[in-house]
N, CA, C and O atoms as a Tinker XYZ file with bonds, in Angstrom:
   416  protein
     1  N      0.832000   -1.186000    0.000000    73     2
     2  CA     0.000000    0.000000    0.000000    64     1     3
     3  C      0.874000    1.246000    0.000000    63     2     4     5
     4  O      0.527000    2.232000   -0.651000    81     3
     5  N      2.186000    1.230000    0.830000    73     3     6
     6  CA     3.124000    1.951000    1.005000    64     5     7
     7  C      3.393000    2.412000   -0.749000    63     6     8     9
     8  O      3.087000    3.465000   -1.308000    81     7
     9  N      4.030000    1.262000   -1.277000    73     7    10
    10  CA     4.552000    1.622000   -2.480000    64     9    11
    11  C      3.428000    2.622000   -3.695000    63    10    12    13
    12  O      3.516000    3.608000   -4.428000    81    11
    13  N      2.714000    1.893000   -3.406000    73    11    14
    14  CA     1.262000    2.494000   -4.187000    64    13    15
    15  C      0.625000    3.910000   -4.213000    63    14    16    17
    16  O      0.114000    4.427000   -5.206000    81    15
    17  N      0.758000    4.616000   -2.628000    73    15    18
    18  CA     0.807000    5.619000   -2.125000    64    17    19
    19  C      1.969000    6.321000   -3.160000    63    18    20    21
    20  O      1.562000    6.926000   -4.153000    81    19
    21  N      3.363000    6.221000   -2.900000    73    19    22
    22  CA     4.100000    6.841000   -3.279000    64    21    23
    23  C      4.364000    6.919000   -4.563000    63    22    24    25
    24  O      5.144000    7.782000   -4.965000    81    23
    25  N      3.704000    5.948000   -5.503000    73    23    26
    26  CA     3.835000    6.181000   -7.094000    64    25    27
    27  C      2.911000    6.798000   -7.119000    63    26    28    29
    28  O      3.118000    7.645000   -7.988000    81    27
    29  N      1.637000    6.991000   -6.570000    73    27    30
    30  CA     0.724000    7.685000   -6.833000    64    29    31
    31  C      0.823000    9.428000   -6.365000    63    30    32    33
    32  O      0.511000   10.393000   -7.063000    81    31
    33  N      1.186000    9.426000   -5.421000    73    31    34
    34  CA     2.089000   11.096000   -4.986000    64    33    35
    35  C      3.081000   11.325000   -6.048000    63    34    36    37
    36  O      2.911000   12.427000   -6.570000    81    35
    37  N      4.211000   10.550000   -6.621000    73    35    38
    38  CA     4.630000   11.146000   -7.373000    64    37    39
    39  C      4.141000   11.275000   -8.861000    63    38    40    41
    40  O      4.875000   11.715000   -9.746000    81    39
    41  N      2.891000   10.875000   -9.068000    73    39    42
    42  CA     2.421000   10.947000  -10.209000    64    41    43
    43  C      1.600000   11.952000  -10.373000    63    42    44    45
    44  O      1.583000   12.517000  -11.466000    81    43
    45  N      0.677000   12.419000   -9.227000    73    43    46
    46  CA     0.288000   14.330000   -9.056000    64    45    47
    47  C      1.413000   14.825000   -9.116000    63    46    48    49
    48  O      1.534000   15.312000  -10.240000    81    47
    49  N      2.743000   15.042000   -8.242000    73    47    50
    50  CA     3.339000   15.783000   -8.338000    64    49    51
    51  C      4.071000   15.983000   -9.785000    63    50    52    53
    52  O      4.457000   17.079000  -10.191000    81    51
    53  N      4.178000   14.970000  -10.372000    73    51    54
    54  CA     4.795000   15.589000  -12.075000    64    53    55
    55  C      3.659000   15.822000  -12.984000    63    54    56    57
    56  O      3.835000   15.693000  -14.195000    81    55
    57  N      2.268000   16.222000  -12.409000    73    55    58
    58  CA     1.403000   16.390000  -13.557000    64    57    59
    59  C      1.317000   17.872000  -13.900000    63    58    60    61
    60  O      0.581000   18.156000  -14.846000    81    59
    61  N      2.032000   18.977000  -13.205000    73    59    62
    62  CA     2.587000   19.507000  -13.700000    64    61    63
    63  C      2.867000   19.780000  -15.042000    63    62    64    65
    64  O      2.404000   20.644000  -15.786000    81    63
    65  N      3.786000   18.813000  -15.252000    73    63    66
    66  CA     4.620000   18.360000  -16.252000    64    65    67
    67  C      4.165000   17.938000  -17.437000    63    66    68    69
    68  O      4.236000   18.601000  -18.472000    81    67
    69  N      3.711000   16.889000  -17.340000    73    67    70
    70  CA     2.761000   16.134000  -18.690000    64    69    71
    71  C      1.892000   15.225000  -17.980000    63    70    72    73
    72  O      1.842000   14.911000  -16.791000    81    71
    73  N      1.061000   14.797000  -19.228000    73    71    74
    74  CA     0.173000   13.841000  -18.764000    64    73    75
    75  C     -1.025000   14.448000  -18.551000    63    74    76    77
    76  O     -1.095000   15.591000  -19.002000    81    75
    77  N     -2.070000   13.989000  -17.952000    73    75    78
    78  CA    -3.211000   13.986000  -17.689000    64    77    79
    79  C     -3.846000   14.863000  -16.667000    63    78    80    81
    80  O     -3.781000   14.367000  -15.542000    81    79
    81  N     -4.446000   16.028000  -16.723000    73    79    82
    82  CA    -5.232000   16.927000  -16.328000    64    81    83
    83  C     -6.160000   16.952000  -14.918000    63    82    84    85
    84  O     -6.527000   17.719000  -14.029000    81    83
    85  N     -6.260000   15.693000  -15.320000    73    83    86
    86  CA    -6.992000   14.774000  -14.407000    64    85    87
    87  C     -6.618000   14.050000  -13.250000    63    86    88    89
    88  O     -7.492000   13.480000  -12.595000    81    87
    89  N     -5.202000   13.993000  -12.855000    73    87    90
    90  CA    -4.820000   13.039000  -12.065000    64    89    91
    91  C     -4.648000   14.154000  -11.014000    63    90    92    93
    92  O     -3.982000   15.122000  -11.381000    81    91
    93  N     -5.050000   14.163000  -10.003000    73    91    94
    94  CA    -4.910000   15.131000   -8.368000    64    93    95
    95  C     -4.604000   14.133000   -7.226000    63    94    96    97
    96  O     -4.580000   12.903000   -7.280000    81    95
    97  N     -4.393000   14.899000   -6.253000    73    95    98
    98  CA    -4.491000   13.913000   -4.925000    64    97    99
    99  C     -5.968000   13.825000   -4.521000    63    98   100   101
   100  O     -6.039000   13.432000   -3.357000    81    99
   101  N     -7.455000   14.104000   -5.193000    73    99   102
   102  CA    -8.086000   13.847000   -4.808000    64   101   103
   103  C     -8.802000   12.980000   -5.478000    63   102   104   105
   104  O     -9.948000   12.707000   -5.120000    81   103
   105  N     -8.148000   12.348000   -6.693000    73   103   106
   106  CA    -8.647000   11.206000   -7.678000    64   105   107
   107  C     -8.133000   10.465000   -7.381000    63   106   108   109
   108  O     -7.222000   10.120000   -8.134000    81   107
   109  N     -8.352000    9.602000   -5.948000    73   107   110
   110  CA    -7.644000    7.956000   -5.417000    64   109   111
   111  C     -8.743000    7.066000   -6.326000    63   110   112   113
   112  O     -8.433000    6.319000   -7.253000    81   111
   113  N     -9.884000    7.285000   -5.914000    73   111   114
   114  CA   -11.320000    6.131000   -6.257000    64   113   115
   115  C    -10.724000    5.061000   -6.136000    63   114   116   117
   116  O    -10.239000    5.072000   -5.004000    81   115
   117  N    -10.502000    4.236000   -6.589000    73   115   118
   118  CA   -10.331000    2.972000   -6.171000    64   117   119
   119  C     -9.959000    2.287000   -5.532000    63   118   120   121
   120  O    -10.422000    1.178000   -5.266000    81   119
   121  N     -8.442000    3.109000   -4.882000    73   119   122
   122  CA    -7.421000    3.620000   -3.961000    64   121   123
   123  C     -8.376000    3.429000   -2.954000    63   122   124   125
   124  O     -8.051000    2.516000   -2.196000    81   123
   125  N     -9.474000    3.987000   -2.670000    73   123   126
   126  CA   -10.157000    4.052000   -1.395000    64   125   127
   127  C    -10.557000    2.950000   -1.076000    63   126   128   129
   128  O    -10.517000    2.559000    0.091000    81   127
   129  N    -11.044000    2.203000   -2.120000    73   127   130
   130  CA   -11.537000    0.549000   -1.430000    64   129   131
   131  C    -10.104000   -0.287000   -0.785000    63   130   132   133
   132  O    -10.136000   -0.987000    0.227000    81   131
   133  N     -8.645000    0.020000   -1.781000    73   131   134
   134  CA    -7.934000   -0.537000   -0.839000    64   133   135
   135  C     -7.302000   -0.113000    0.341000    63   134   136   137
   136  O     -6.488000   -0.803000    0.955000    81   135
   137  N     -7.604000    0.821000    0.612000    73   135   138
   138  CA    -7.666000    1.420000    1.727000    64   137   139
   139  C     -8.254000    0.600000    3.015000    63   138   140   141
   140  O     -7.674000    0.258000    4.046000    81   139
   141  N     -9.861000    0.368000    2.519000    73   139   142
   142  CA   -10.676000    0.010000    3.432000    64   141   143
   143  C    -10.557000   -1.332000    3.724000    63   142   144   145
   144  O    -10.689000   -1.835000    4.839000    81   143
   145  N    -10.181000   -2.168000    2.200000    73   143   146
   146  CA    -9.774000   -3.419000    2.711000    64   145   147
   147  C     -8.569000   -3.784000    3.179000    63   146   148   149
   148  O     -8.314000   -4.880000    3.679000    81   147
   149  N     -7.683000   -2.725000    2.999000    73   147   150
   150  CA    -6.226000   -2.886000    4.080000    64   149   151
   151  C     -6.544000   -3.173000    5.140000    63   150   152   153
   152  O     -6.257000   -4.256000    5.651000    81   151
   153  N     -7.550000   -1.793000    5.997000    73   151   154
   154  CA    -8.087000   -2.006000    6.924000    64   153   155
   155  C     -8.452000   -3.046000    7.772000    63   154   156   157
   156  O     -7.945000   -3.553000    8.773000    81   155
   157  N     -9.582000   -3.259000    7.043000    73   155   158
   158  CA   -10.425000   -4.999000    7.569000    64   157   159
   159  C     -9.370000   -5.852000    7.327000    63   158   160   161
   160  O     -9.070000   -6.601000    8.257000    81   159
   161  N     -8.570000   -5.940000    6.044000    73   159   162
   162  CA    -7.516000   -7.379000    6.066000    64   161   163
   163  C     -6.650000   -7.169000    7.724000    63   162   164   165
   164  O     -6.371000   -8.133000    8.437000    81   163
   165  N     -6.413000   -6.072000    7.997000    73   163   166
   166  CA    -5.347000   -6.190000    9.056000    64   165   167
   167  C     -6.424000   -6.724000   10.601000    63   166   168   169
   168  O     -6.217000   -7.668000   11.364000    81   167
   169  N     -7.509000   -5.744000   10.620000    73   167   170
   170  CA    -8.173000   -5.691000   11.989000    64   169   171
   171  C     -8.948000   -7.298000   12.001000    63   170   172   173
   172  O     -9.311000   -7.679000   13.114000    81   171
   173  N     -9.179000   -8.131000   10.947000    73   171   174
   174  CA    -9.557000   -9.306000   10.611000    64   173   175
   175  C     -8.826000  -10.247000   10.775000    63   174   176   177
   176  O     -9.181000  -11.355000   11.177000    81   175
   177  N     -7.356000   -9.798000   10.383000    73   175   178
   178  CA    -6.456000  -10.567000   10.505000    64   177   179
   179  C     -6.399000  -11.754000    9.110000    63   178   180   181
   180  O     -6.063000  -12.912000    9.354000    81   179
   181  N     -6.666000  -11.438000    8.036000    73   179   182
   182  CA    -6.985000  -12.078000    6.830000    64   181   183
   183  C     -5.806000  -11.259000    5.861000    63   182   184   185
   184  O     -5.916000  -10.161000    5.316000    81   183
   185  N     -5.011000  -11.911000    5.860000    73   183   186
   186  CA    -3.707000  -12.088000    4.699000    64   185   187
   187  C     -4.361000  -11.727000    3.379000    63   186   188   189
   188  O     -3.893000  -10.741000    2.810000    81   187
   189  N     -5.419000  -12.398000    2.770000    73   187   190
   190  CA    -5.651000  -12.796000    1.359000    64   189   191
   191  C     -6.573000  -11.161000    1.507000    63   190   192   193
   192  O     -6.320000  -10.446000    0.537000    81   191
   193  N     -7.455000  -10.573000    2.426000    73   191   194
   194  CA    -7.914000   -9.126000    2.442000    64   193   195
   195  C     -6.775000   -8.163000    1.804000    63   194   196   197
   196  O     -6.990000   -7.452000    0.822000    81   195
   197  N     -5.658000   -8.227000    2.421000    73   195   198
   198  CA    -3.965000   -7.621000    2.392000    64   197   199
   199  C     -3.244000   -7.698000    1.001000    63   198   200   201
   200  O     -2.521000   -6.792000    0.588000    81   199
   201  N     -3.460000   -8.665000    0.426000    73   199   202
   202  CA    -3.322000   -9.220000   -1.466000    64   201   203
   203  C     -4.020000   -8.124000   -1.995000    63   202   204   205
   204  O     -3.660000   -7.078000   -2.535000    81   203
   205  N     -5.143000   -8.633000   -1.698000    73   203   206
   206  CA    -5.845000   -7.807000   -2.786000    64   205   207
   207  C     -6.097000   -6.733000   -2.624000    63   206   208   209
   208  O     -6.676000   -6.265000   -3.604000    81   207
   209  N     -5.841000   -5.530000   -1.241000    73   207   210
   210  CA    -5.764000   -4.226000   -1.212000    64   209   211
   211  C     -4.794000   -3.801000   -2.054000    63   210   212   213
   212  O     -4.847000   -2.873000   -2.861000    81   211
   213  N     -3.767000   -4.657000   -1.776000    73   211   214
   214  CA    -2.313000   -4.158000   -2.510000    64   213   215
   215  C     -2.544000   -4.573000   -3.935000    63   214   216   217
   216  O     -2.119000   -3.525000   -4.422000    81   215
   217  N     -2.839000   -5.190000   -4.839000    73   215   218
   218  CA    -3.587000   -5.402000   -6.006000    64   217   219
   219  C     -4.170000   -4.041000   -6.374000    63   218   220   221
   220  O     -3.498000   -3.440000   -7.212000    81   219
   221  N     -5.178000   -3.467000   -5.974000    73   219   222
   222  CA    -5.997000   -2.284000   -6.477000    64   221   223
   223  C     -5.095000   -1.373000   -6.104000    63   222   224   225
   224  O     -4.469000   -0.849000   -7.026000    81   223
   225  N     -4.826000   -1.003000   -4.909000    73   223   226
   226  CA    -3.671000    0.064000   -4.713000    64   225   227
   227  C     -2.683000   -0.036000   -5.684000    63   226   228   229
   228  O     -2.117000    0.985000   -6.075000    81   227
   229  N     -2.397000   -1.150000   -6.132000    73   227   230
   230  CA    -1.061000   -0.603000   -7.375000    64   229   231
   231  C     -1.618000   -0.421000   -8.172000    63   230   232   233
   232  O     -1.118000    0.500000   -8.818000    81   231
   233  N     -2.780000   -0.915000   -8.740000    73   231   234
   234  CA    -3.658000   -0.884000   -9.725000    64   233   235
   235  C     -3.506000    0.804000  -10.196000    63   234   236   237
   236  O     -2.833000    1.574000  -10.882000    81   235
   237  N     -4.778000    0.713000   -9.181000    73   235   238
   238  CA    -4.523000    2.499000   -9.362000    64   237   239
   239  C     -3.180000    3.561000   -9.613000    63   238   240   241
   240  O     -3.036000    4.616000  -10.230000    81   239
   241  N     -2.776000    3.163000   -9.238000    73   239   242
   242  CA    -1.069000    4.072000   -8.971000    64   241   243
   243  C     -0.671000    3.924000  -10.225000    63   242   244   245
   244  O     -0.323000    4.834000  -10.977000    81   243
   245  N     -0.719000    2.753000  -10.469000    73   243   246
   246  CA    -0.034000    2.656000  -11.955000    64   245   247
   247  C     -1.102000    2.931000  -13.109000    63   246   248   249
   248  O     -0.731000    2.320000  -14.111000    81   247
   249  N     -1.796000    3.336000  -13.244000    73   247   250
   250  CA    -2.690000    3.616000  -13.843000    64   249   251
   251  C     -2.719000    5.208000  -13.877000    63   250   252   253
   252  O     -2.872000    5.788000  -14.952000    81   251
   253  N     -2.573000    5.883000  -12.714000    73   251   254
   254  CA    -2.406000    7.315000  -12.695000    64   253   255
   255  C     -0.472000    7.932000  -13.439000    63   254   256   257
   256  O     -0.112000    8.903000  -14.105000    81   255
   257  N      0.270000    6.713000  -12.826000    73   255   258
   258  CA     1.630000    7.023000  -12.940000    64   257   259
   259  C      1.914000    6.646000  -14.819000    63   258   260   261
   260  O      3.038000    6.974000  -15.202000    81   259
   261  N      0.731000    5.842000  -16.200000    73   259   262
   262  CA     1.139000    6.355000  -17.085000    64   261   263
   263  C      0.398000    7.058000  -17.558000    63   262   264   265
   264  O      0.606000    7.330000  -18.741000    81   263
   265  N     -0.904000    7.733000  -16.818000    73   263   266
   266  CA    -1.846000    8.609000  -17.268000    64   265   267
   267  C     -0.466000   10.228000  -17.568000    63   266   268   269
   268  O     -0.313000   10.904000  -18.585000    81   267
   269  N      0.288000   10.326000  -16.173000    73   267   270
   270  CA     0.846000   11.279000  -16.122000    64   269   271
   271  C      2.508000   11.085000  -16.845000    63   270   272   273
   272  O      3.451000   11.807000  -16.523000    81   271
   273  N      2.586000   10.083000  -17.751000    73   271   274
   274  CA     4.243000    9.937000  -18.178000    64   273   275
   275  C      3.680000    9.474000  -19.196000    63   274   276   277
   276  O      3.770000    8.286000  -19.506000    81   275
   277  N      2.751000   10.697000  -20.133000    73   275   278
   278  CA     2.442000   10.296000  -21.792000    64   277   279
   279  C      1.689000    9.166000  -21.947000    63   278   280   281
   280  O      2.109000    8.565000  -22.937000    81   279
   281  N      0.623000    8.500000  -21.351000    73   279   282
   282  CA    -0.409000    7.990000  -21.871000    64   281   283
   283  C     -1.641000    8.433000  -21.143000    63   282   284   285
   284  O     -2.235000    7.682000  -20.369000    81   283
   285  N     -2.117000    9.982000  -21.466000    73   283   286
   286  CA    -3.675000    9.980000  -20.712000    64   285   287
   287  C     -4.378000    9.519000  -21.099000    63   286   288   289
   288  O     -5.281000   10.314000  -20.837000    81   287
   289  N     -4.963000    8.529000  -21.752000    73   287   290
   290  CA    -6.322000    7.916000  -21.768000    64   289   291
   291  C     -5.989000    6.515000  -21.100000    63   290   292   293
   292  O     -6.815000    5.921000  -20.407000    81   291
   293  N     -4.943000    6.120000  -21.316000    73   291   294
   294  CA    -4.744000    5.383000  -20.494000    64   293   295
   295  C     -5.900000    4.980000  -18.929000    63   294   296   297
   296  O     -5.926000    5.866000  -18.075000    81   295
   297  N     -6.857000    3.554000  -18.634000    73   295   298
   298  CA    -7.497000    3.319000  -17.870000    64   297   299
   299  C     -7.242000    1.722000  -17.765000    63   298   300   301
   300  O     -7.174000    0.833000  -18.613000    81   299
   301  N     -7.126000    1.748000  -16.275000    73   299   302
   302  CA    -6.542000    0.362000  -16.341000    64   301   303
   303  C     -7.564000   -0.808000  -16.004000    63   302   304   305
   304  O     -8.720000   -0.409000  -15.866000    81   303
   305  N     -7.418000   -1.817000  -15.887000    73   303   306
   306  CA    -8.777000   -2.563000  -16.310000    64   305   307
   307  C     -9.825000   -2.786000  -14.876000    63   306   308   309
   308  O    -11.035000   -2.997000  -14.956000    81   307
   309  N     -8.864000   -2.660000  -13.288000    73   307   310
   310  CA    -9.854000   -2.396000  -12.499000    64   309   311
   311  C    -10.388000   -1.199000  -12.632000    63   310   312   313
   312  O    -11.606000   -1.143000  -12.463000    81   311
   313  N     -9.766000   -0.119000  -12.914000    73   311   314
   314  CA   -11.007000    1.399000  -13.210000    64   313   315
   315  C    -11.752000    1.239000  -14.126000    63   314   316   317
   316  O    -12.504000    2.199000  -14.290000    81   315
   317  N    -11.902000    0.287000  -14.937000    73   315   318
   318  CA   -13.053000    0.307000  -16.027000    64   317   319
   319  C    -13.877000   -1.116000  -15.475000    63   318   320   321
   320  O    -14.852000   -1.549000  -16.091000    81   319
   321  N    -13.462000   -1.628000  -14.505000    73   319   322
   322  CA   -14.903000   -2.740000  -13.674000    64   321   323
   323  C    -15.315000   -1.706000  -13.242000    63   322   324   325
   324  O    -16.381000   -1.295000  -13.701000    81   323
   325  N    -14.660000   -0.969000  -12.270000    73   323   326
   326  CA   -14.823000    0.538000  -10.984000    64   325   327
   327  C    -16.130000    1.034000  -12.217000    63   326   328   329
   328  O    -17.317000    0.708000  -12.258000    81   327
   329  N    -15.745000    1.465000  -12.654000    73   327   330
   330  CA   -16.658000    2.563000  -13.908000    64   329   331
   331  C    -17.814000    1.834000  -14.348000    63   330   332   333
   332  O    -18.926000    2.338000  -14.191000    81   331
   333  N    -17.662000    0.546000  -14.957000    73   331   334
   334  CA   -18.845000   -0.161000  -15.301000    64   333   335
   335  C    -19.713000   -0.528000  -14.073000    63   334   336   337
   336  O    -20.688000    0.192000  -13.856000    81   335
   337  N    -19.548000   -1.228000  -13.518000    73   335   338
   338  CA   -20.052000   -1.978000  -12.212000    64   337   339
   339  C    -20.550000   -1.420000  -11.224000    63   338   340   341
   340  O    -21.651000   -1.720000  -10.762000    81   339
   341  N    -19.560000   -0.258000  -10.635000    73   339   342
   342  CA   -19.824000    0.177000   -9.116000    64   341   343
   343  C    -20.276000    1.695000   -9.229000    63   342   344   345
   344  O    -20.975000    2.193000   -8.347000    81   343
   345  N    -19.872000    2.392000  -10.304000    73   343   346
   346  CA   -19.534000    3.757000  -10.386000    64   345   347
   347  C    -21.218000    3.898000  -10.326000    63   346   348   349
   348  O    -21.590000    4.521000   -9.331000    81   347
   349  N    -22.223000    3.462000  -11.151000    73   347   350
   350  CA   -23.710000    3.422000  -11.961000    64   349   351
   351  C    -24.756000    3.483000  -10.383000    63   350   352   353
   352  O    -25.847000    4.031000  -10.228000    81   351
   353  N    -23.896000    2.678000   -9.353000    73   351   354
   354  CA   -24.433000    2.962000   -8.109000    64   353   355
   355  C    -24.343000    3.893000   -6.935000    63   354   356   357
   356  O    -23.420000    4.007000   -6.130000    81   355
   357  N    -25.861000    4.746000   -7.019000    73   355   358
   358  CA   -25.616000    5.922000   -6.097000    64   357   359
   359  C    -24.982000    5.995000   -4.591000    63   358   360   361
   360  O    -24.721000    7.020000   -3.962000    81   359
   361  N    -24.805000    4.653000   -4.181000    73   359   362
   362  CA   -24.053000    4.926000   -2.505000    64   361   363
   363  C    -22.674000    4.909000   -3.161000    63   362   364   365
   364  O    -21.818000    5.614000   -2.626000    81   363
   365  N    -22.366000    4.268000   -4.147000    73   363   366
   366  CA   -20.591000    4.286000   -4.393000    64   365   367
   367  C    -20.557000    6.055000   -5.086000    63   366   368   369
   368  O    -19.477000    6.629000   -5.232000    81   367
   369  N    -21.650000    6.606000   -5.381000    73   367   370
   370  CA   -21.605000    7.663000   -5.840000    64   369   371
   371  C    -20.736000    8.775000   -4.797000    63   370   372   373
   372  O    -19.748000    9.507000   -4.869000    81   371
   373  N    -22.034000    8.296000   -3.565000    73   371   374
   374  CA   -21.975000    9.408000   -2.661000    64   373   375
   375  C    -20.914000    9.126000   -1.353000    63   374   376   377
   376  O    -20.734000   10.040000   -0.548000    81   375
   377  N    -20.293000    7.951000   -1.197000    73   375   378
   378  CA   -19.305000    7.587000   -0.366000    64   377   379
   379  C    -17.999000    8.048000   -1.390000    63   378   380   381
   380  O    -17.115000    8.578000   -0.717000    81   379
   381  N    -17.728000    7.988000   -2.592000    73   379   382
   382  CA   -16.531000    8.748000   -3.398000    64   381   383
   383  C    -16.802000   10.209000   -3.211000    63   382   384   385
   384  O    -16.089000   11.032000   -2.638000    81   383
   385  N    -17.704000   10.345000   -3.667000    73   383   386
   386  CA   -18.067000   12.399000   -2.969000    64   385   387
   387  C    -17.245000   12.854000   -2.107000    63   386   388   389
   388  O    -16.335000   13.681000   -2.169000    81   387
   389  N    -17.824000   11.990000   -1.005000    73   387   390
   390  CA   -16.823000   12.428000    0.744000    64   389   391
   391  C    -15.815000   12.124000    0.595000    63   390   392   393
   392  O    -14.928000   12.789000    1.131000    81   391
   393  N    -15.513000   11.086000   -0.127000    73   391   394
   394  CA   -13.616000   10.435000    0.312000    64   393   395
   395  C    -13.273000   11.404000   -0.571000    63   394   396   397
   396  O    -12.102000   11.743000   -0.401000    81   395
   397  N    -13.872000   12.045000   -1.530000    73   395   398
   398  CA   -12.879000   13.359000   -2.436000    64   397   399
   399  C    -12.873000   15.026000   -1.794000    63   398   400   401
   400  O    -12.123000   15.988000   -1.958000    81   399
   401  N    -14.150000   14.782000   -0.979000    73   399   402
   402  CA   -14.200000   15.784000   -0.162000    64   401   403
   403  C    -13.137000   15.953000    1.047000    63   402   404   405
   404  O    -12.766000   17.089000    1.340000    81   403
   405  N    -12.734000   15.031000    1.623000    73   403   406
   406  CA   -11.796000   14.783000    2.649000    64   405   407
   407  C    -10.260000   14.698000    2.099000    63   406   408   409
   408  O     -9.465000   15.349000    2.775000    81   407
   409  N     -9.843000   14.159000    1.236000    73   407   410
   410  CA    -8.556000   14.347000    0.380000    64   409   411
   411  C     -8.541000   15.736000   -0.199000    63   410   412   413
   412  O     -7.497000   16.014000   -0.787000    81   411
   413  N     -9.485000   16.687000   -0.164000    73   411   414
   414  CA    -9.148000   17.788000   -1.035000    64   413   415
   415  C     -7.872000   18.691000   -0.531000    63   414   416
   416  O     -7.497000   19.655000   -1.198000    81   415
């Protein structure tokens, strides 16, 4: 999650630079579920919770990190389940709201 964090900080910080318009510190989205399942994997005590936070957390990161190093359209294939699947539903609507409200 560590690592994920930090490709993803340095991938706002060079957007600057090039890349994608779009990438802020307040565009985690997906980032946030592994967040939450870091969470529960640790307070659960479930290893395989801990996989797969770190799975989406890089997911994302790397997904923002070649949005911003010359490929913005670039979307990586959990943000396009994220987009198809979860995005269409109004509580994932309004629980991303706040988590972007709180990162701002």
């Amino acid at each position: 999650m560590a690592v994920a964090a930090v490709a993803f900080l340095w991938a706002c910080w060079h957007n600057r630079l090039v890349g994608h318009p779009e990438v802020r510190l307040d565009q985690w989205h997906h980032f946030y579920l592994a967040i939450m399942l870091a969470a529960l994997g640790f307070w659960l005590r479930k290893d395989w919770l801990l996989v797969v936070a770190a799975i989406i957390g890089m997911d994302d990161a790397w997904q923002h990190l070649r949005q911003v190093t010359g490929h913005p359209d670039y979307h990586s294939p959990l943000f396009q389940l994220f987009a198809q699947m979860l995005w269409p539903l109004k509580p994932v609507q309004w629980l991303v709201g706040i988590l972007n409200e709180v990162f701002q």
